[in-house]
N, CA, C and O atoms as CSV, one atom per row, in Angstrom:
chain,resi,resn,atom,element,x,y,z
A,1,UNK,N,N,22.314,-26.734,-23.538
A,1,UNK,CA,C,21.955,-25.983,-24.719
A,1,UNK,C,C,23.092,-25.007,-24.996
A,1,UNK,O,O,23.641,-24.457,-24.041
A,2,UNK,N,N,23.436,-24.785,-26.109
A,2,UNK,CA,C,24.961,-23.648,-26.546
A,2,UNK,C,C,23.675,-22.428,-26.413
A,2,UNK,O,O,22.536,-22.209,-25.999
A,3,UNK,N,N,24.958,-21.813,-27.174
A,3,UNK,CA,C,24.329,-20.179,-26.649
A,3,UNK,C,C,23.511,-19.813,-27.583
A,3,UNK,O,O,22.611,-18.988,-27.426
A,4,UNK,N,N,23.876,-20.647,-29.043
A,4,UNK,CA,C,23.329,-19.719,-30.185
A,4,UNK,C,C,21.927,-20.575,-30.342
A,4,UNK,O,O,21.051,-19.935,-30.923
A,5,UNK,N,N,21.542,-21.962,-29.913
A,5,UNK,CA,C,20.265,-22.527,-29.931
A,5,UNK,C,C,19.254,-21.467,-28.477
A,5,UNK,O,O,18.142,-20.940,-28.478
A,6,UNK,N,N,20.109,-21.546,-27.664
A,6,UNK,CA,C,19.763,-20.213,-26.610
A,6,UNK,C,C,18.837,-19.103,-26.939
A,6,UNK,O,O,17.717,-18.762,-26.560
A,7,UNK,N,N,19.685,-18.681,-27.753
A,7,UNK,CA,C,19.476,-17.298,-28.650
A,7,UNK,C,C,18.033,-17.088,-29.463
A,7,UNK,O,O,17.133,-16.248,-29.496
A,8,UNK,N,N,18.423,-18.606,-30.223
A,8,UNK,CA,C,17.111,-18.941,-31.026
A,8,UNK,C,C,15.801,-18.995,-30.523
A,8,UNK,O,O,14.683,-18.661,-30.913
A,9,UNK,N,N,16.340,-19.569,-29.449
A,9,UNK,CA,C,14.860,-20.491,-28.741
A,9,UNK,C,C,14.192,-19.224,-27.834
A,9,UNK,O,O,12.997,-19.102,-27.563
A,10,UNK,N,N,14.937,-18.610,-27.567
A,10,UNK,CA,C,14.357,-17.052,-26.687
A,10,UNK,C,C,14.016,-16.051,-27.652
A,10,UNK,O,O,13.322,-15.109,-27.269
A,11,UNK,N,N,14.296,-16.092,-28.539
A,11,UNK,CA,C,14.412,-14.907,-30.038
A,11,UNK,C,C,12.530,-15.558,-30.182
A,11,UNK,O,O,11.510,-14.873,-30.115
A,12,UNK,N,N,12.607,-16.527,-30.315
A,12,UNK,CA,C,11.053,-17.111,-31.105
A,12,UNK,C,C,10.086,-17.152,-30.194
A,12,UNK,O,O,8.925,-17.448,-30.477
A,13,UNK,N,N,10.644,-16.745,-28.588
A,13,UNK,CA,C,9.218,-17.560,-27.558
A,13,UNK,C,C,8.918,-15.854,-27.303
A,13,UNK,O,O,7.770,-15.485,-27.054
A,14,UNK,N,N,9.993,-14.923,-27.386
A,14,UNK,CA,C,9.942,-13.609,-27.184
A,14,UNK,C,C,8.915,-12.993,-28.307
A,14,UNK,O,O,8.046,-12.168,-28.024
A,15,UNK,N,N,9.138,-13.498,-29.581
A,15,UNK,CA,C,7.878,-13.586,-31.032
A,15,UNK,C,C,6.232,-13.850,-29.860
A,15,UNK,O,O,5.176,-13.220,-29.795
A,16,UNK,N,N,6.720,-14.991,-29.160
A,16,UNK,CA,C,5.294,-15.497,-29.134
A,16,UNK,C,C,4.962,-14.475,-27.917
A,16,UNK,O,O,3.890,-13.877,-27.830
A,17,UNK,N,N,5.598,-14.406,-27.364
A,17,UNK,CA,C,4.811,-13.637,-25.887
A,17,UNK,C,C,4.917,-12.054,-26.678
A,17,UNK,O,O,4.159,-11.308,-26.060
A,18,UNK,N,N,5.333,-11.593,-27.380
A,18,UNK,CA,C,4.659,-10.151,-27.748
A,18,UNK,C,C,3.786,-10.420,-28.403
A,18,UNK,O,O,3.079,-9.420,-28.531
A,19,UNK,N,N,3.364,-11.329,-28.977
A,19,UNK,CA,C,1.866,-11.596,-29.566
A,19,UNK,C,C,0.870,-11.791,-28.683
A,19,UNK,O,O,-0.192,-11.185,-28.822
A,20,UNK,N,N,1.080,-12.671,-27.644
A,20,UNK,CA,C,0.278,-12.868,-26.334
A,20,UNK,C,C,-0.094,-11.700,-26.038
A,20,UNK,O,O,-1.322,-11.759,-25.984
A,21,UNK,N,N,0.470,-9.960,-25.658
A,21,UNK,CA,C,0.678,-9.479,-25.230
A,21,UNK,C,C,-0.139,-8.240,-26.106
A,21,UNK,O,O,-1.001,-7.485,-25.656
A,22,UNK,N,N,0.211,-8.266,-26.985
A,22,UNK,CA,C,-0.992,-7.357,-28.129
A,22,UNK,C,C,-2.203,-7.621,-27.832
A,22,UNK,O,O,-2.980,-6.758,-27.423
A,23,UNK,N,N,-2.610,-9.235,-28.057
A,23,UNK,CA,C,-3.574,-9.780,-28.126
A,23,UNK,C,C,-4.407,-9.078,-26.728
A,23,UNK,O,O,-5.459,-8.445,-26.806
A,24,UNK,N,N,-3.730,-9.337,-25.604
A,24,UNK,CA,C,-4.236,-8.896,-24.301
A,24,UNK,C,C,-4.164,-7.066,-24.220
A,24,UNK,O,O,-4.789,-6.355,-23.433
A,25,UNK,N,N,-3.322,-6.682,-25.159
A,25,UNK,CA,C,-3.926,-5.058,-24.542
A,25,UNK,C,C,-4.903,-5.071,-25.746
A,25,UNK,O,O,-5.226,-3.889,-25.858
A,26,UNK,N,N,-5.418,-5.641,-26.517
A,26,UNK,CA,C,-6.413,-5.327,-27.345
A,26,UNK,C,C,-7.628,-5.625,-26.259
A,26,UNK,O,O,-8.370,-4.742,-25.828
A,27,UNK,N,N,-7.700,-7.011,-25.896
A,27,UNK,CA,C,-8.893,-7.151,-24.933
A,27,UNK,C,C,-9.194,-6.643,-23.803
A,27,UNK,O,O,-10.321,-6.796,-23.332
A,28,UNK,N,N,-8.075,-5.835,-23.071
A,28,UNK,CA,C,-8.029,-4.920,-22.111
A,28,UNK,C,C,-9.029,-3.351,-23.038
A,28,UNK,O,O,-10.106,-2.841,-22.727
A,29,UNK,N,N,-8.106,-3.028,-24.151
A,29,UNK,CA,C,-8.717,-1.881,-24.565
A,29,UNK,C,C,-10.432,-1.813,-24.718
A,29,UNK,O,O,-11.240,-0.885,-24.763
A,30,UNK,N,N,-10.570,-3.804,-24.791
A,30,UNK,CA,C,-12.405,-3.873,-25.402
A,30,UNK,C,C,-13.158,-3.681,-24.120
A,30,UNK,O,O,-14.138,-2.942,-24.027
A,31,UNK,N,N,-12.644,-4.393,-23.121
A,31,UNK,CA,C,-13.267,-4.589,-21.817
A,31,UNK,C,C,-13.986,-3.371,-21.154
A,31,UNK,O,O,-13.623,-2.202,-21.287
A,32,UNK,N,N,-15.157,-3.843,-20.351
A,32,UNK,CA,C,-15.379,-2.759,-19.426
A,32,UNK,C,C,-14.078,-2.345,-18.635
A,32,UNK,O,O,-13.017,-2.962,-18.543
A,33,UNK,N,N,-14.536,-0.845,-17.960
A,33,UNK,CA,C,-13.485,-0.166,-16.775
A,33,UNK,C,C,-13.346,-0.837,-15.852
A,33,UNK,O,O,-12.212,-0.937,-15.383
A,34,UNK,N,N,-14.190,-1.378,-15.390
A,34,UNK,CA,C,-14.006,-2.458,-13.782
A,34,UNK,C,C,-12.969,-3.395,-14.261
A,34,UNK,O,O,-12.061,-3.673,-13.478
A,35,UNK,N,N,-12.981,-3.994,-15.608
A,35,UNK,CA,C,-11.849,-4.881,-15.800
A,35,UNK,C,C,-10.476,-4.633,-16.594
A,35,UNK,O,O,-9.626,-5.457,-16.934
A,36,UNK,N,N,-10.527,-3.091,-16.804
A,36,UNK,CA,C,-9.118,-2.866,-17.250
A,36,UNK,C,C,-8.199,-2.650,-16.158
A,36,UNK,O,O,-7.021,-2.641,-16.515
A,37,UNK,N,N,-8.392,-2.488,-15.029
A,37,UNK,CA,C,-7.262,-2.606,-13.972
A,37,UNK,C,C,-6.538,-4.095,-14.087
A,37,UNK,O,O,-5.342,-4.252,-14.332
A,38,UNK,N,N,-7.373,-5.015,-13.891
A,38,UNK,CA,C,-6.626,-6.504,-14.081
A,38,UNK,C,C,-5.524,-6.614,-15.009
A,38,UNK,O,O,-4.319,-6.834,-14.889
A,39,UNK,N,N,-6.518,-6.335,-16.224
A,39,UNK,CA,C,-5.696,-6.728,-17.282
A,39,UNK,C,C,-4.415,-5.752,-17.455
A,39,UNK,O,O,-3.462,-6.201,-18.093
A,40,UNK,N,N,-4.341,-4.489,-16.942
A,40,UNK,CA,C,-3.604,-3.574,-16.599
A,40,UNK,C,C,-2.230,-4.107,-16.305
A,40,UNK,O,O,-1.132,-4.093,-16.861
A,41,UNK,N,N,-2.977,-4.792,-14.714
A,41,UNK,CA,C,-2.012,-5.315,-14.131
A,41,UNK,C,C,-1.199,-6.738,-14.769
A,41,UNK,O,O,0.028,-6.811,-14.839
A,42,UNK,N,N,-2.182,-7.882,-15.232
A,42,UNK,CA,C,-1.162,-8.461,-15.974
A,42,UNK,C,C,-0.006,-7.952,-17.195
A,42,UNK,O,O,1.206,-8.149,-17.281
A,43,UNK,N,N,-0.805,-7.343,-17.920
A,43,UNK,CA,C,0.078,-6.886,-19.016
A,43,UNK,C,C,1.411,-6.289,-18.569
A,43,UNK,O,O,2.460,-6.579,-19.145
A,44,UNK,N,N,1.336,-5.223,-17.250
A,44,UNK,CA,C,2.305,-4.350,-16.780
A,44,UNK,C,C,3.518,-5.913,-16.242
A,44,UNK,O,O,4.692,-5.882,-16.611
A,45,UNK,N,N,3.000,-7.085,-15.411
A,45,UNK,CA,C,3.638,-7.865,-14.671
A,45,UNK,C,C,4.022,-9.106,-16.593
A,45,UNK,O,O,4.961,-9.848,-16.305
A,46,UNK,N,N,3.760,-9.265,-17.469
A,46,UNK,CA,C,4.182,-9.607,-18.793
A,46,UNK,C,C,4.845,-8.634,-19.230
A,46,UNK,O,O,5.849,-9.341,-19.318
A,47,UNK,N,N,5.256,-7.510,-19.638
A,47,UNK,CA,C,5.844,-6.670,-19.908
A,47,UNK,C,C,7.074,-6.737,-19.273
A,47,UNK,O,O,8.141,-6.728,-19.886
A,48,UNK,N,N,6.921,-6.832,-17.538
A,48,UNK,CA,C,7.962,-7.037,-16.752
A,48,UNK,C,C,9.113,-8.113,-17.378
A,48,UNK,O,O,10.250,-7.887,-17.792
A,49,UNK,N,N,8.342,-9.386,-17.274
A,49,UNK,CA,C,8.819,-10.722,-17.220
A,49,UNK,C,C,9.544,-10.540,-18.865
A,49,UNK,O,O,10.734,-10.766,-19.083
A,50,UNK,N,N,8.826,-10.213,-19.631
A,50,UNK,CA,C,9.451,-10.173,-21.070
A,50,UNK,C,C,10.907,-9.085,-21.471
A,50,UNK,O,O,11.759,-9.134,-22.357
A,51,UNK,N,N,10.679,-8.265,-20.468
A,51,UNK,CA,C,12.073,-6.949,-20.574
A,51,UNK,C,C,12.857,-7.639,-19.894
A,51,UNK,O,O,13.943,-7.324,-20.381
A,52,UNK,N,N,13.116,-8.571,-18.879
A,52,UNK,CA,C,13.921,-9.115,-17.713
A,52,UNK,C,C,14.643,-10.217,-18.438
A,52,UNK,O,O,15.747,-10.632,-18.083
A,53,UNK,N,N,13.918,-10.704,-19.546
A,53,UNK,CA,C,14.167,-12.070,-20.538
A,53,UNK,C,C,14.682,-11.585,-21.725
A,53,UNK,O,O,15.474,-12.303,-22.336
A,54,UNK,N,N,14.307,-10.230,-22.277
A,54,UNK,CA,C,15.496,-9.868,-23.425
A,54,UNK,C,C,16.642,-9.003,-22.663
A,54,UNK,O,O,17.185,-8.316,-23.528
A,55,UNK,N,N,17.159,-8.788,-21.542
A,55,UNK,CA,C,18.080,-8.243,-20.675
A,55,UNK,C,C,18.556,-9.830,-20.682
A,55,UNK,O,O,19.736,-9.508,-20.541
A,56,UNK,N,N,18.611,-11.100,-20.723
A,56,UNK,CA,C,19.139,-12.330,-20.441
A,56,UNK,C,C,19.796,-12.585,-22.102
A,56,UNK,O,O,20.899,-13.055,-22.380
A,57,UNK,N,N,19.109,-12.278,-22.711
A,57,UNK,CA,C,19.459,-12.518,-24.621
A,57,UNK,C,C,20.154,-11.765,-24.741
A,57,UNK,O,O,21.197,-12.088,-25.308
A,58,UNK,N,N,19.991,-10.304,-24.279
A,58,UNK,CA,C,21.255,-9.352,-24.465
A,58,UNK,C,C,22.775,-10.354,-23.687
A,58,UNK,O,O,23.777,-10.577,-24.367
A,59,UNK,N,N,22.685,-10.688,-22.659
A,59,UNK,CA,C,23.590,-10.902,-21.694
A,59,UNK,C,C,24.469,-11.857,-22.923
A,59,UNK,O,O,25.583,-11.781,-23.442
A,60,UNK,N,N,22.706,-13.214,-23.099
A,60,UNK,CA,C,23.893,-14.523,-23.747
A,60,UNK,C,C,24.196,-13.578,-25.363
A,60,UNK,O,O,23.218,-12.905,-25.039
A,61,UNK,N,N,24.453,-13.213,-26.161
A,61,UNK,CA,C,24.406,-12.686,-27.108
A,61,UNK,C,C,25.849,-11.613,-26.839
A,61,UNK,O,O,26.798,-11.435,-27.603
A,62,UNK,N,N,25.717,-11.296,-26.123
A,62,UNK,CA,C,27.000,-10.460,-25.922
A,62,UNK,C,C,28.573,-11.343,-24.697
A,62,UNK,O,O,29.544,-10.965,-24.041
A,63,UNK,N,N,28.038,-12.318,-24.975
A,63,UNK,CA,C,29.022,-13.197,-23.767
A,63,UNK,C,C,29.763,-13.638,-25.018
A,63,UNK,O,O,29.503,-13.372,-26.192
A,64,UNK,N,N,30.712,-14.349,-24.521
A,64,UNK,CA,C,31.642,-15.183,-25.271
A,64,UNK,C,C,31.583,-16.539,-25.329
A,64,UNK,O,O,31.295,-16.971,-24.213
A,65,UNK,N,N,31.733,-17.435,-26.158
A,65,UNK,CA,C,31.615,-18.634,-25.591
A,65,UNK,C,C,32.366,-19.043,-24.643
A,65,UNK,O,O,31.665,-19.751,-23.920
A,66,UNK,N,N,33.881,-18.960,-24.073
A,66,UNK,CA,C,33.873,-19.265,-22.935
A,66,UNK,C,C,33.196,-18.831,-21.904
A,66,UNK,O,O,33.036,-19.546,-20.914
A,67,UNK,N,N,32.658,-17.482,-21.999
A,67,UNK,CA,C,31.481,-17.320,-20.590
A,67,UNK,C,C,30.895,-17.947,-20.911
A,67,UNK,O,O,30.568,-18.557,-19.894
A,68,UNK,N,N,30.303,-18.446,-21.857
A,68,UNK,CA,C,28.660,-18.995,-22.224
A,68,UNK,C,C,28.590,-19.834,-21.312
A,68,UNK,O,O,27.689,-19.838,-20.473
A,69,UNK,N,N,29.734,-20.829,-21.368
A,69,UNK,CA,C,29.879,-22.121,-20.567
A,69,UNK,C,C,29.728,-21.432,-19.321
A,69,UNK,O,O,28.581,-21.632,-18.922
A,70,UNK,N,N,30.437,-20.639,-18.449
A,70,UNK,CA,C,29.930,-20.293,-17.304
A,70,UNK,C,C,28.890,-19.559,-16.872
A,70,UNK,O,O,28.927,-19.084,-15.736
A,71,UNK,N,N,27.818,-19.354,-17.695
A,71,UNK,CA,C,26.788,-18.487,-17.255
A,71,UNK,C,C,25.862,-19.509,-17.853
A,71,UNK,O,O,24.714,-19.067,-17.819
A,72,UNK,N,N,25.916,-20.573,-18.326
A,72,UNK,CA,C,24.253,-21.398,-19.243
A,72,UNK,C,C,23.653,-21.980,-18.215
A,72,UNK,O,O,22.432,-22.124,-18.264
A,73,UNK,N,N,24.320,-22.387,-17.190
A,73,UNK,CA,C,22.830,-23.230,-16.676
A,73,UNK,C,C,22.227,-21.967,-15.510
A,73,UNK,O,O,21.263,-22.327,-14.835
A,74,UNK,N,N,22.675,-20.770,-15.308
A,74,UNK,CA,C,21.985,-19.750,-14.789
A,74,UNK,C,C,21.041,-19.083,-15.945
A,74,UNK,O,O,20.022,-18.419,-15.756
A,75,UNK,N,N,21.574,-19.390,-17.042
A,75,UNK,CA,C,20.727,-18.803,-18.338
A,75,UNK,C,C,19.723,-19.473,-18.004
A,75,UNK,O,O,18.718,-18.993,-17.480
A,76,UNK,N,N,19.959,-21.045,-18.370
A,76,UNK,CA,C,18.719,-21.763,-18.124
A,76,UNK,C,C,17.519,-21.695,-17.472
A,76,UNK,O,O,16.350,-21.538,-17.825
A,77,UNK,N,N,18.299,-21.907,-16.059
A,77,UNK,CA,C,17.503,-21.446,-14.985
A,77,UNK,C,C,15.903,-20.501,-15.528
A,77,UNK,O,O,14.725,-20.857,-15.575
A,78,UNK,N,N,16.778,-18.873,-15.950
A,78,UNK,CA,C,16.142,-17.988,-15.874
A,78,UNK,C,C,15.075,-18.125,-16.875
A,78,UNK,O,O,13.968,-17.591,-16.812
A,79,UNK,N,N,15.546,-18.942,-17.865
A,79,UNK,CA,C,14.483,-18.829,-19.067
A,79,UNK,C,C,13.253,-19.884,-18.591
A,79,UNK,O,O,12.084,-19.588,-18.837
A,80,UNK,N,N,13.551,-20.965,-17.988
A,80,UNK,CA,C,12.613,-21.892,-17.270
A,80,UNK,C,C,11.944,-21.124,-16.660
A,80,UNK,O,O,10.754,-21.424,-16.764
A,81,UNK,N,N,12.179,-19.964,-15.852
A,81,UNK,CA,C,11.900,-19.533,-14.543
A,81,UNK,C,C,10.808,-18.407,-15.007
A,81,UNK,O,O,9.690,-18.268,-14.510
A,82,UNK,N,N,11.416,-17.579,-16.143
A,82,UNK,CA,C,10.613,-16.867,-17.210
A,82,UNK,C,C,9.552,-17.773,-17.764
A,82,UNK,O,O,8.421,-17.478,-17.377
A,83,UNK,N,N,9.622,-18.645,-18.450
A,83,UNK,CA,C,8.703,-19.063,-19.168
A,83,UNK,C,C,7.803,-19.463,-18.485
A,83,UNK,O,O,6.743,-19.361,-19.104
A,84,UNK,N,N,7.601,-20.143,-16.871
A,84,UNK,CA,C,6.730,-20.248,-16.280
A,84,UNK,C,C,5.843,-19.561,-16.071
A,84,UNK,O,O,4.668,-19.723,-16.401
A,85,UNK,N,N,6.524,-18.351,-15.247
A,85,UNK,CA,C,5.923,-17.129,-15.031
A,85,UNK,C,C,5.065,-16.638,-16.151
A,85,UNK,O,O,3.943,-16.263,-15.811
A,86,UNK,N,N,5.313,-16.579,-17.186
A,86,UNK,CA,C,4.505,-16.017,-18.390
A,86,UNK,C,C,3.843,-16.919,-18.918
A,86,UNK,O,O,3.207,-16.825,-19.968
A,87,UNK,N,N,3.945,-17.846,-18.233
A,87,UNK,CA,C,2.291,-18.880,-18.807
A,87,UNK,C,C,1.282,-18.633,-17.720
A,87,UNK,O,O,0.087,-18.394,-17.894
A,88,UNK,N,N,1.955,-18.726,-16.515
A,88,UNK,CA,C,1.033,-18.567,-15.659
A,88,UNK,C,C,0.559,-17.047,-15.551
A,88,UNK,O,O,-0.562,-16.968,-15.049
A,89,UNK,N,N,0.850,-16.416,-15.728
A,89,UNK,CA,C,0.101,-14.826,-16.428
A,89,UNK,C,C,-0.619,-14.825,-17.181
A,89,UNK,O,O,-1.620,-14.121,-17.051
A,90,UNK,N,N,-0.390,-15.771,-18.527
A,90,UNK,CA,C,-1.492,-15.870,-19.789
A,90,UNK,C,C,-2.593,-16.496,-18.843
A,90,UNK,O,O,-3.688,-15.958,-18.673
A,91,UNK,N,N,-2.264,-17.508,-18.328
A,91,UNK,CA,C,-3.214,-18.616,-17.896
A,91,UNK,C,C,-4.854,-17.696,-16.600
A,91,UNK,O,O,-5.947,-18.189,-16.322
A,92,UNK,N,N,-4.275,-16.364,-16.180
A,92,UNK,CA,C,-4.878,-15.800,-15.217
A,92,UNK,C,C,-5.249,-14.696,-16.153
A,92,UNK,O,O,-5.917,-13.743,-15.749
């Protein structure tokens, strides 16, 4: 993947997981007290995963294309590695 489909494709999933992410402190805010710690805690561990993933967009976005080439399949990596993680957060 180049840098600038990169860019794109993290620019739009970053759209979707702050929507995920509203959505869930709204239902945290509805919930009983016994269950706003959970949701607490996911949101705080999504929040995580989503600041760690626009710190990666900053990175490719400010690289050059010759770095690009040397940093994409660690990009990759991370965004695979991200996107898991933040499904499996929605998913719990």
């Amino acid at each position: 993947m180049d840098r600038d489909t990169f860019i794109e494709k993290t620019k739009a999933k970053m759209d979707e997981w702050n929507a995920e992410i509203a959505k869930l402190e709204a239902q945290a805010r509805a919930s009983q007290a016994d269950m706003q710690d959970g949701y607490r805690k996911q949101l705080d561990e999504m929040k995580r995963q989503r600041d760690e993933m626009e710190a990666k967009l900053r990175e490719a976005r400010d690289s050059s294309e010759k770095a690009w080439g040397d940093i994409r399949e660690g990009m990759e990596k991370a965004w695979n590695d991200m996107a898991s993680a933040f499904e499996s957060a929605m998913k719990r």
